[in-house]
NUTI-627714 format. One line per 8 residues: number of its first residue (from 1); their letters; for each residue x, y negated, z of N, C-alpha, C, O. Coordinates in nm, 3 decimals, decimal comma, m for minus. Layout:
N
NUM	a	X/Y/Z/X/Y/Z/X/Y/Z/X/Y/Z  ...
end
This chain:
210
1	xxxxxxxx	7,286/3,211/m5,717/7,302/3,081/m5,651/7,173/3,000/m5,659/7,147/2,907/m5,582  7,091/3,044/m5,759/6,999/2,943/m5,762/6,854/2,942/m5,697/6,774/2,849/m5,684  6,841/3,141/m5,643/6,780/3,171/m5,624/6,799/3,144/m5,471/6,710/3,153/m5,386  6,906/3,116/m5,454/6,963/3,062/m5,274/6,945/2,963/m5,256/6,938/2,918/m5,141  6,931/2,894/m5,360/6,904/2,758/m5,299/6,788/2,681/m5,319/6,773/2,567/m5,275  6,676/2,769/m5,413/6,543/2,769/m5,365/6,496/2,825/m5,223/6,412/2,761/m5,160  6,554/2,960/m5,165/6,523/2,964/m5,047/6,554/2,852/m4,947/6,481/2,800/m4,863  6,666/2,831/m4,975/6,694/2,683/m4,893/6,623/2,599/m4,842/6,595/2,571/m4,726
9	xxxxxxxx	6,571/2,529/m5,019/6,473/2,418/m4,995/6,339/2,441/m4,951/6,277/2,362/m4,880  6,274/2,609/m5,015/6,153/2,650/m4,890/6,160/2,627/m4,748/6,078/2,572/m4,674  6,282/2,683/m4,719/6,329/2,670/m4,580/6,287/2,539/m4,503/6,218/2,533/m4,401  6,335/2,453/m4,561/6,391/2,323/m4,532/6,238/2,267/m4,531/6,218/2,180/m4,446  6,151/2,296/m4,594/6,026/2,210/m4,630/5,897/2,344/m4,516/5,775/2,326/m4,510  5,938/2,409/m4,476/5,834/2,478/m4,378/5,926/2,441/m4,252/5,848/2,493/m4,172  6,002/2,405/m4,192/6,042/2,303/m4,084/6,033/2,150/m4,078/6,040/2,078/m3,979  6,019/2,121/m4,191/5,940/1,966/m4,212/5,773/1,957/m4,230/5,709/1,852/m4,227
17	xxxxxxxx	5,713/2,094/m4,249/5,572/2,083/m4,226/5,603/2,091/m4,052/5,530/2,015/m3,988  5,683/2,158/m3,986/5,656/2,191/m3,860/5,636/2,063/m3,789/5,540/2,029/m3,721  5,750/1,993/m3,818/5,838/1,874/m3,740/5,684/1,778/m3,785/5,637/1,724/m3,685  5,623/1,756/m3,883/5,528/1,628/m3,895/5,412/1,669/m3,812/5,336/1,577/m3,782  5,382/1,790/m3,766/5,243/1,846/m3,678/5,335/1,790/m3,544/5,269/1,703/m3,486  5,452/1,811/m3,486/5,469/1,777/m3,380/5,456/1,610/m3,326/5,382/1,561/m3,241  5,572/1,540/m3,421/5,569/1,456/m3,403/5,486/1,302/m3,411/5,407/1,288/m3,504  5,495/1,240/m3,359/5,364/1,117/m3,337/5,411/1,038/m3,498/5,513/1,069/m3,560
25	xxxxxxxx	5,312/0,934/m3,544/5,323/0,908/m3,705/5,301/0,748/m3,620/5,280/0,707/m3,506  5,328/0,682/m3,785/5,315/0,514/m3,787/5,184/0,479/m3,786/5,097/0,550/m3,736  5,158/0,344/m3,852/5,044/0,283/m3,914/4,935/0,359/m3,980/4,814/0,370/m3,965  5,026/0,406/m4,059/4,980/0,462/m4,199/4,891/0,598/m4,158/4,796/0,645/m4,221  4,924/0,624/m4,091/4,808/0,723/m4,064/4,938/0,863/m4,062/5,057/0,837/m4,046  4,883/1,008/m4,080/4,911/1,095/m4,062/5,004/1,190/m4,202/4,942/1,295/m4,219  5,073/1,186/m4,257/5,083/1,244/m4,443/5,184/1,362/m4,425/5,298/1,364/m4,380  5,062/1,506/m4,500/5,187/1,583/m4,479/5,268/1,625/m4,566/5,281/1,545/m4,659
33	xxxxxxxx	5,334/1,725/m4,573/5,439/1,730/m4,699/5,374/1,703/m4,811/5,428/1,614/m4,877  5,274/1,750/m4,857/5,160/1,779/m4,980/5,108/1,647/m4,997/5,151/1,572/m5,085  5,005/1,611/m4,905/4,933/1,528/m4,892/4,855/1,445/m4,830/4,818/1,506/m4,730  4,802/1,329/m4,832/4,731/1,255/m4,638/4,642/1,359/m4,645/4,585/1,409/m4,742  4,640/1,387/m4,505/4,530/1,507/m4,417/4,443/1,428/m4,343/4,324/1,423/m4,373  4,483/1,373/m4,259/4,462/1,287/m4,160/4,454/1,146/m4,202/4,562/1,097/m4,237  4,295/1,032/m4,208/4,310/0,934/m4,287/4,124/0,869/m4,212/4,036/0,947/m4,173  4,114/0,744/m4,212/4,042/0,679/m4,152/3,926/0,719/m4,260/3,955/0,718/m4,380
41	xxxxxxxx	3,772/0,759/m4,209/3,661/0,758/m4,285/3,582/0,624/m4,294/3,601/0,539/m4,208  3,481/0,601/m4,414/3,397/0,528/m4,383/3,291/0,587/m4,268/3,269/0,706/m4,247  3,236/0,483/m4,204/3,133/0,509/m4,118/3,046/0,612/m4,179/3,015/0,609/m4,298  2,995/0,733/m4,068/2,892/0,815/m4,102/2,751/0,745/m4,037/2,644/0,806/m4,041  2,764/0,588/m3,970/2,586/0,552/m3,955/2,614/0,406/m3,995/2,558/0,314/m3,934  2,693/0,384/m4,087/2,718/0,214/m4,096/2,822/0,217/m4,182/2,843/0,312/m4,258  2,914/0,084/m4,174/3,020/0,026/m4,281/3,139/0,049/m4,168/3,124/0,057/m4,046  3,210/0,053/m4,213/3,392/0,040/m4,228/3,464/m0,088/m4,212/3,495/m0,116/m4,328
49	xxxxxxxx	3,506/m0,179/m4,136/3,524/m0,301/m4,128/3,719/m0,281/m4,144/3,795/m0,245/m4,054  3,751/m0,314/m4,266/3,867/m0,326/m4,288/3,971/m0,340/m4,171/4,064/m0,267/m4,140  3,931/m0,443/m4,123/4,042/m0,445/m3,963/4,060/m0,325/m3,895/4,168/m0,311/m3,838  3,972/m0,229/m3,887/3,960/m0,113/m3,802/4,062/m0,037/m3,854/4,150/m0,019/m3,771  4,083/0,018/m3,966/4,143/0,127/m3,983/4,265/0,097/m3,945/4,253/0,157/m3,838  4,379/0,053/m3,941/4,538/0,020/m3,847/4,517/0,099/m3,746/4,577/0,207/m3,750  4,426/0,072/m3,626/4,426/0,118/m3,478/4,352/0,251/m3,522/4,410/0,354/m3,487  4,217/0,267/m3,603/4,164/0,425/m3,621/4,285/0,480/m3,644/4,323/0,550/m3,549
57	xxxxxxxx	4,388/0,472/m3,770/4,509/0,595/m3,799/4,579/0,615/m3,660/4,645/0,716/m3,634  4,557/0,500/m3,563/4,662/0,520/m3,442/4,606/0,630/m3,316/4,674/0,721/m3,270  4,498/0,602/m3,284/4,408/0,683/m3,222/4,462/0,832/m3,185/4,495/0,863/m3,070  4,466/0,898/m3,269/4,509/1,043/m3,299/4,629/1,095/m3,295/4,695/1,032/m3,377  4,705/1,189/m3,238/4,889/1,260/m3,238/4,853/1,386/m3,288/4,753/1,420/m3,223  4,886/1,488/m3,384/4,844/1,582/m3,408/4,879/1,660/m3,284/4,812/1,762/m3,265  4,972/1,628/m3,193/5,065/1,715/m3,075/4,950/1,708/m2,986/4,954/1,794/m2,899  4,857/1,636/m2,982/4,717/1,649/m2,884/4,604/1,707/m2,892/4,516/1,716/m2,806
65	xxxxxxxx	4,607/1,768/m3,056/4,510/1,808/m3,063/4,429/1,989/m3,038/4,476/2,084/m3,101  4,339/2,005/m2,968/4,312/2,106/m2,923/4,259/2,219/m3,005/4,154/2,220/m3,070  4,333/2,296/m2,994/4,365/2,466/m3,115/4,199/2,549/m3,069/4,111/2,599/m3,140  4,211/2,534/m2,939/4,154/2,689/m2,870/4,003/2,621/m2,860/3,980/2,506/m2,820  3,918/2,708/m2,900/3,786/2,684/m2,927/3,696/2,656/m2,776/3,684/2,751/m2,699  3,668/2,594/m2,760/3,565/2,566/m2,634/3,417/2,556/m2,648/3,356/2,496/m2,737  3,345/2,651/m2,504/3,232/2,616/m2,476/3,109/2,559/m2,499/3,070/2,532/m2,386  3,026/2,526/m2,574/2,952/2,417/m2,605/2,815/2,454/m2,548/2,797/2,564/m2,498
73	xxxxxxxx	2,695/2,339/m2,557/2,593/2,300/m2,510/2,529/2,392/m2,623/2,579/2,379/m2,735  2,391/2,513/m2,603/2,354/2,589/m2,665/2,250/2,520/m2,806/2,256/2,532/m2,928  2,164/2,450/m2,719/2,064/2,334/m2,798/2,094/2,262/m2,870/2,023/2,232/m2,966  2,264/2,190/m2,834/2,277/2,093/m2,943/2,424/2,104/m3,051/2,465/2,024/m3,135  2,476/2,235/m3,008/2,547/2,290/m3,088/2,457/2,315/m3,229/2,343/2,361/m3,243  2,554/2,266/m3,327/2,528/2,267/m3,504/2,600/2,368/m3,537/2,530/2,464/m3,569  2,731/2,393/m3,544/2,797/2,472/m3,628/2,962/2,468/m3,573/2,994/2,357/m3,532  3,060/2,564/m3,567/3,171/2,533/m3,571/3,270/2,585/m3,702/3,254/2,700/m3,741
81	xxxxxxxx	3,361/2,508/m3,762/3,390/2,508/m3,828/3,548/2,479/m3,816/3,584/2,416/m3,716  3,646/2,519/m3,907/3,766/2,490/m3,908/3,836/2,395/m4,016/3,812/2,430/m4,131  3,900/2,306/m4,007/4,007/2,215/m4,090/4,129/2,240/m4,116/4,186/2,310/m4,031  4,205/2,199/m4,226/4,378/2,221/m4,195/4,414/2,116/m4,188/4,386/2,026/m4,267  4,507/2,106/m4,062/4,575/1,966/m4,033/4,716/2,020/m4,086/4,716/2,143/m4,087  4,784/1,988/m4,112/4,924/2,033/m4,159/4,950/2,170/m4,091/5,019/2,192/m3,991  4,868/2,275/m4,181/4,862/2,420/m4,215/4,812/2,443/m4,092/4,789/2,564/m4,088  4,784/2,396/m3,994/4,701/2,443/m3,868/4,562/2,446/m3,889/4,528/2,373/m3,983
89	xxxxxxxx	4,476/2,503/m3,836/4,304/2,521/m3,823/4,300/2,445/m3,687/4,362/2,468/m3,583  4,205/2,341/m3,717/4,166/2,320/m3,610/4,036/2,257/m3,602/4,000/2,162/m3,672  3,947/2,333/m3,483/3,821/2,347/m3,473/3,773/2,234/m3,513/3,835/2,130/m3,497  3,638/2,241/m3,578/3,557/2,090/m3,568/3,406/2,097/m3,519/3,320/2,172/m3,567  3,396/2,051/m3,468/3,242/2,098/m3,368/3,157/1,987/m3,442/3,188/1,872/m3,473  3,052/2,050/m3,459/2,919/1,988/m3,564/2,825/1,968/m3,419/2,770/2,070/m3,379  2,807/1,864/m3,352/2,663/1,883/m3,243/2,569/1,755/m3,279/2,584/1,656/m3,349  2,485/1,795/m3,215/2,334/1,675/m3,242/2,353/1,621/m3,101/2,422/1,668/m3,010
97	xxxxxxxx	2,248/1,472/m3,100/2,220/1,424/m2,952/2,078/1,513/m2,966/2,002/1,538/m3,060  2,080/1,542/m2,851/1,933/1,593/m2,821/1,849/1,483/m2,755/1,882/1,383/m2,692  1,693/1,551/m2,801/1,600/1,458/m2,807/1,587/1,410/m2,715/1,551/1,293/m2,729  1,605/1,459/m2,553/1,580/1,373/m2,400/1,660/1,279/m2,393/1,646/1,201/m2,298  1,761/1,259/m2,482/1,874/1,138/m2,480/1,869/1,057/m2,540/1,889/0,940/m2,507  1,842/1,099/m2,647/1,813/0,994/m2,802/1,670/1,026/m2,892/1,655/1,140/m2,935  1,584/0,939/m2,914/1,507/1,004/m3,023/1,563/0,982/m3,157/1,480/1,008/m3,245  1,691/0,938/m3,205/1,763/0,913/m3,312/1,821/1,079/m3,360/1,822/1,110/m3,479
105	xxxxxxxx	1,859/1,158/m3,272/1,911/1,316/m3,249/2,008/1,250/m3,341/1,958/1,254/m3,453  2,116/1,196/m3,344/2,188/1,183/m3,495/2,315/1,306/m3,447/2,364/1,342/m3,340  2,332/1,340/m3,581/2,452/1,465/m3,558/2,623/1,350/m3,606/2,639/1,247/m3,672  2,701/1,427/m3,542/2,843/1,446/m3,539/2,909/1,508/m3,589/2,854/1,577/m3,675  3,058/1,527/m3,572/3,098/1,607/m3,607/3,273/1,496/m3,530/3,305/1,377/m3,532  3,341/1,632/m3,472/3,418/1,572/m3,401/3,543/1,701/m3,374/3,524/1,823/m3,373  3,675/1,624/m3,355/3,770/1,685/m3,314/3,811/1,680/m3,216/3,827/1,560/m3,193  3,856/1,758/m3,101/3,916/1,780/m2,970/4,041/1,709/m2,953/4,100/1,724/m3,060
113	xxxxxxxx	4,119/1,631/m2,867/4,224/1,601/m2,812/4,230/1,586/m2,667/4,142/1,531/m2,601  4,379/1,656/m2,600/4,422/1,659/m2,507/4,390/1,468/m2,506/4,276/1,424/m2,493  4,452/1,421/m2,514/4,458/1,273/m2,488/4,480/1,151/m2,601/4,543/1,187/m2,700  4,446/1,044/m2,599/4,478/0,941/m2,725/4,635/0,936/m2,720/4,699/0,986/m2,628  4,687/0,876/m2,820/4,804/0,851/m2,847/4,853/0,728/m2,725/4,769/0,702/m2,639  4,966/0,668/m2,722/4,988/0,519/m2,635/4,940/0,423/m2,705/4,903/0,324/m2,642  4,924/0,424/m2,865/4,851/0,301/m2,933/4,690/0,301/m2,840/4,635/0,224/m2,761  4,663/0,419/m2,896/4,529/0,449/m2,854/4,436/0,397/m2,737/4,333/0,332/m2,728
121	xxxxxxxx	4,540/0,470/m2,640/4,470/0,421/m2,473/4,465/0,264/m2,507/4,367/0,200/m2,467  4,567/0,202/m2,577/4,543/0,048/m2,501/4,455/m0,036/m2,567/4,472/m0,154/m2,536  4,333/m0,009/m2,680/4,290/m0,024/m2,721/4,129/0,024/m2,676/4,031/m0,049/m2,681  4,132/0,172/m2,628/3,983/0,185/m2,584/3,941/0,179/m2,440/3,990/0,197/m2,329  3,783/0,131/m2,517/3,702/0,086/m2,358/3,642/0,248/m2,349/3,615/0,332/m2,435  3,638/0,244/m2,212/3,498/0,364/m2,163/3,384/0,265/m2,130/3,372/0,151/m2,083  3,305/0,364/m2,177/3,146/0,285/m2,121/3,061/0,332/m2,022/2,991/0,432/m2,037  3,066/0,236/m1,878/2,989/0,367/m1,802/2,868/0,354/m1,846/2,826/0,254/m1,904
129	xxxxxxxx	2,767/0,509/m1,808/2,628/0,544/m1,836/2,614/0,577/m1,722/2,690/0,569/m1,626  2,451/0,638/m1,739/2,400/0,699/m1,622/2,469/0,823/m1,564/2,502/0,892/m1,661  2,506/0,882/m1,451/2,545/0,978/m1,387/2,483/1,127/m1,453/2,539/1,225/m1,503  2,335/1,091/m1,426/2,313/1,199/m1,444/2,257/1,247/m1,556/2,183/1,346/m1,553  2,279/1,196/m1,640/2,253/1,146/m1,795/2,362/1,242/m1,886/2,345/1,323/m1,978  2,504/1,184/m1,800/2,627/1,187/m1,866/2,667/1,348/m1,827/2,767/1,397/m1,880  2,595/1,419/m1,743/2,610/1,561/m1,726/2,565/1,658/m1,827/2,617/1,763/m1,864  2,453/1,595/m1,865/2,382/1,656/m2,013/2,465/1,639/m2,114/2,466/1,537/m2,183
137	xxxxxxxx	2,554/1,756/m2,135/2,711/1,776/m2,184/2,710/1,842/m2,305/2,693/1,959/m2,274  2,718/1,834/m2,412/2,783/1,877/m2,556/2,879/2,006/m2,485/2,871/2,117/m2,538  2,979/1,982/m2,350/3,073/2,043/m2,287/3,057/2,094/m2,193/3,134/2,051/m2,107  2,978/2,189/m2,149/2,923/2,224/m2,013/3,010/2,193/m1,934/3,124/2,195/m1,980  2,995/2,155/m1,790/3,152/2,128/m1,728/3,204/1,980/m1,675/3,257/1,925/m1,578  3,153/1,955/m1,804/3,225/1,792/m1,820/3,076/1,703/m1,821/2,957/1,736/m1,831  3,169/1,538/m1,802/3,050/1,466/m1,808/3,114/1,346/m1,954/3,230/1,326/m1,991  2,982/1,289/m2,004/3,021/1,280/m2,099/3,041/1,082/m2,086/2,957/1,017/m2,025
145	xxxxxxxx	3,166/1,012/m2,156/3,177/0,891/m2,176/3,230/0,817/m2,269/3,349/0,805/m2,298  3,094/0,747/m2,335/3,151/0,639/m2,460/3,284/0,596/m2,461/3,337/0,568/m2,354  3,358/0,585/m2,589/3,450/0,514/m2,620/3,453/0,428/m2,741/3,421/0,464/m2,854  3,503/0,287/m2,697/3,474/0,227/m2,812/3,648/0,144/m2,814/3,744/0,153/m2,738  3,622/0,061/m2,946/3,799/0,027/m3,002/3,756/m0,089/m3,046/3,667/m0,084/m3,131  3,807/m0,220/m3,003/3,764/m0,316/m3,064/3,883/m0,359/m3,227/4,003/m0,351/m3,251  3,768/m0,402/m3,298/3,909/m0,435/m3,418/3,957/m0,559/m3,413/3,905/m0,664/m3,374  4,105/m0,526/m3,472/4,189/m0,649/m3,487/4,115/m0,767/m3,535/4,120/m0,864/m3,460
153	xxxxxxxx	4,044/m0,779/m3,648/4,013/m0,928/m3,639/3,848/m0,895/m3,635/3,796/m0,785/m3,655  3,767/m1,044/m3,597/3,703/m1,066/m3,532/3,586/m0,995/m3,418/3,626/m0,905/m3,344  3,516/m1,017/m3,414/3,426/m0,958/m3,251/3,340/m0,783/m3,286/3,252/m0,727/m3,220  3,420/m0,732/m3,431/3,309/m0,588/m3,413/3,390/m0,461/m3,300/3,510/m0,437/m3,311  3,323/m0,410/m3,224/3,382/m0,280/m3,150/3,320/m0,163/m3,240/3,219/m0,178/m3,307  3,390/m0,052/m3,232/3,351/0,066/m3,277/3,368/0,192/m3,196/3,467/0,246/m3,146  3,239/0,222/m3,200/3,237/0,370/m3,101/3,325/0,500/m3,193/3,297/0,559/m3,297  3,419/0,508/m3,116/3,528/0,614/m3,188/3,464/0,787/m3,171/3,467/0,880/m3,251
161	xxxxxxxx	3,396/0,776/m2,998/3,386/0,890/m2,981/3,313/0,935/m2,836/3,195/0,915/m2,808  3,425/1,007/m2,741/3,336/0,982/m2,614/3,461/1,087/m2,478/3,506/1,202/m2,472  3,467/1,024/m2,434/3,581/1,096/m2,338/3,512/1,201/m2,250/3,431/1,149/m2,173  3,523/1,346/m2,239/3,450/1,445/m2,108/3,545/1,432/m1,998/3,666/1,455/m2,002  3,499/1,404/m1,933/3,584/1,454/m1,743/3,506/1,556/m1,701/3,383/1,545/m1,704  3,562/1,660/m1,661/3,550/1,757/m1,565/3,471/1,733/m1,432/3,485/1,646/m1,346  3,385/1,835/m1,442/3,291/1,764/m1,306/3,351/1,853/m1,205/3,354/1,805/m1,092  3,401/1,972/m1,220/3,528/2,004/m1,113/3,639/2,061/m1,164/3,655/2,177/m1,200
169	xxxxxxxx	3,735/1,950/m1,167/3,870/1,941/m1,209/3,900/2,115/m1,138/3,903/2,184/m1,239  3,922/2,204/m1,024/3,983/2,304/m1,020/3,892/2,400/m1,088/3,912/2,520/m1,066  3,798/2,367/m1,167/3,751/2,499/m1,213/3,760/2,532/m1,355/3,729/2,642/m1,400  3,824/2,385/m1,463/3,826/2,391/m1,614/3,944/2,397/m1,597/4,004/2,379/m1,491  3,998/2,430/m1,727/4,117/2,420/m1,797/4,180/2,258/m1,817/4,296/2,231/m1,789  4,102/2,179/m1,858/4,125/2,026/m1,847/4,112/1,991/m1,804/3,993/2,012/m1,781  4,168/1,878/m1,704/4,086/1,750/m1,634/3,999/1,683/m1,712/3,884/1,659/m1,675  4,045/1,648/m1,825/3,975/1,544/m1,940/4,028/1,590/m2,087/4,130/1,658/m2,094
177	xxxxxxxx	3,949/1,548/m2,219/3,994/1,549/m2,324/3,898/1,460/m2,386/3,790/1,433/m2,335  3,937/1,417/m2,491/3,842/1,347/m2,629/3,787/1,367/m2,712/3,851/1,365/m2,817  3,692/1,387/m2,717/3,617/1,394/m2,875/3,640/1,317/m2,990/3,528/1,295/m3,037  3,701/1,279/m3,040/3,667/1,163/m3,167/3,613/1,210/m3,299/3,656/1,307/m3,360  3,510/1,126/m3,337/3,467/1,170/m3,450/3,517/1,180/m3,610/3,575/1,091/m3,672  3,490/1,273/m3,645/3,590/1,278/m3,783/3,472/1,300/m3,904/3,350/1,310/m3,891  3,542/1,304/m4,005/3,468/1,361/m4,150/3,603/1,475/m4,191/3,726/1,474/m4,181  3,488/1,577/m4,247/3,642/1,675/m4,317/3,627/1,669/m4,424/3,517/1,633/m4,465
185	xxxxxxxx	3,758/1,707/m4,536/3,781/1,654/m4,657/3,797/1,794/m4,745/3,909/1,835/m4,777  3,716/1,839/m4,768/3,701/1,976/m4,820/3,773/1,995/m4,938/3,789/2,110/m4,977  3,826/1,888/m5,008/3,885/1,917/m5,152/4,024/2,018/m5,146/4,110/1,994/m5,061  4,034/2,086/m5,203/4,096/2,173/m5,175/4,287/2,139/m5,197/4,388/2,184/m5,144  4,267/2,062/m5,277/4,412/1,970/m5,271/4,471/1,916/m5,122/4,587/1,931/m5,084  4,385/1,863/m5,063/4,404/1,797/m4,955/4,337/1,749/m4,833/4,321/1,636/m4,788  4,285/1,935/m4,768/4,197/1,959/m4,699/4,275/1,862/m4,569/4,385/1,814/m4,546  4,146/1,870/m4,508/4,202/1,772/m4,385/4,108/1,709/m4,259/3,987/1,715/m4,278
193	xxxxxxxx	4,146/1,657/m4,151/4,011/1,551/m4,116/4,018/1,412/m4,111/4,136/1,376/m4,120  3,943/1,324/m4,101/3,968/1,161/m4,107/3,899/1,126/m3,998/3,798/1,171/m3,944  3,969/1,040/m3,976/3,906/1,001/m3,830/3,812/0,853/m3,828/3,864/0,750/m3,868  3,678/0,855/m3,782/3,597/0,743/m3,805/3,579/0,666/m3,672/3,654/0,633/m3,580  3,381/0,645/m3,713/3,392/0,612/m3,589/3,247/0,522/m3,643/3,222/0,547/m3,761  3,147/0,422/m3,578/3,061/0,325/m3,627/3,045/0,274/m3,540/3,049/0,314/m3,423  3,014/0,132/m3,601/2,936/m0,015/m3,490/2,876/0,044/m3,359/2,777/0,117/m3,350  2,954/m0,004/m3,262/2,902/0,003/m3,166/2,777/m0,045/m3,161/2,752/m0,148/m3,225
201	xxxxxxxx	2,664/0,027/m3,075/2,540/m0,074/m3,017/2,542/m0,159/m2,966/2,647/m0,166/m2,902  2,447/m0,283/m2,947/2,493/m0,409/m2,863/2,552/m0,377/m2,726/2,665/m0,392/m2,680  2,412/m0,315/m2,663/2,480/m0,228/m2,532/2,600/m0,208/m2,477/2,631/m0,235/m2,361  2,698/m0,142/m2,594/2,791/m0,089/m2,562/2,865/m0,231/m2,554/2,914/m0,259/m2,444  2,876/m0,302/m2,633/2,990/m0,436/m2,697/2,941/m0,511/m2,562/3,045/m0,547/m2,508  2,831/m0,551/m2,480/2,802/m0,623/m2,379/2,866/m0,571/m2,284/2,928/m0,642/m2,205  2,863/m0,434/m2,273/2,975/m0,382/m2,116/3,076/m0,387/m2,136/3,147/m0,353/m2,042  3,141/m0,426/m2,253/3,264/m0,481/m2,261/3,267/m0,632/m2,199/3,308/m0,666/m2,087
209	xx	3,221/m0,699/m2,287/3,218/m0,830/m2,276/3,151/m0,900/m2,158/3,173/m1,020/m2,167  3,087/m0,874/m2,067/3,038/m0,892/m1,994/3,090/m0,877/m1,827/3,012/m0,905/m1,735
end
């Protein structure tokens, strides 16, 4: 009997890992049976402005996020690498800006999604850029566009990431998906990714505001 009803509760707890990868989460961010996986980083080029993290945990649905490894830009591909989101692998792409774009080259590191959550969308701006700027793609294929999230209290925005569109929708697999930037959490207790993001440039906060 007792040995039945440890299978049970295995049972019972590998359909509750299933059910938390499917389903969309609160405030609080993402927590799986074990432990938070999914959890707001400090900035990788700046500070962390307390207000932000509420809408960063919202950003993200694990049900969006993209399994199957894609394509990348040869030059400014870093490394690909895998995370566990609640027992899933899922890719994390390491790329640089390259130098004709930025002389900063600062590297990334970012996770794929089909689309933001409904918190999400109503919160981020796109930023247009140059046309032909925005072709010079991390994503061959796609063109590439800022996203930024303004925080709940006062005037800072934060660049979360960067939305690709398809430069011909019948020839990719996506119309569109997201990049957002993450940090991964290598400890082996409670591997995972966190989702960041840093101060927007003035630039960016003026095509909002403006």
């Amino acid at each position: 009997a007792l040995c039945l009803l440890r299978s049970c509760f295995m049972n019972f707890m590998r359909c509750l890992a299933l059910a938390s990868f499917i389903m969309p989460f609160a405030v609080q961010g993402y927590v799986s049976v074990e432990e938070r996986e999914v959890d707001v980083i400090t900035n990788p080029h700046g500070e962390l402005q307390t207000s932000c993290k509420p809408l960063l945990n919202n950003l993200l649905e694990p049900r969006h996020l993209i399994i199957k490894p894609m394509a990348t830009q040869a030059d400014t591909f870093q490394e690909l690498t895998y995370a566990k989101v609640f027992t899933f692998p899922v890719p994390i792409y390491k790329m640089k800006q390259p130098e004709r774009l930025s002389s900063a080259e600062l590297q990334f590191q970012m996770a794929l999604v089909k689309d933001l959550s409904r918190v999400g969308a109503s919160v981020i701006h796109e930023i247009a850029v140059d046309a032909e700027k925005s072709t010079d793609s991390w994503f061959p294929g796609y063109s590439w566009t800022p996203i930024v999230m303004k925080c709940i209290e006062g005037a800072e925005y934060r660049h979360v990431g960067w939305k690709f569109t398809a430069n011909n929708a019948e020839t990719q697999e996506l119309a569109h998906f997201y990049a957002l930037i993450v940090e991964v959490n290598k400890r082996e207790r409670a591997p995972g990714i966190y989702i960041g993001g840093f101060r927007a440039p003035g630039w960016m906060a003026q095509a909002i505001t403006s």
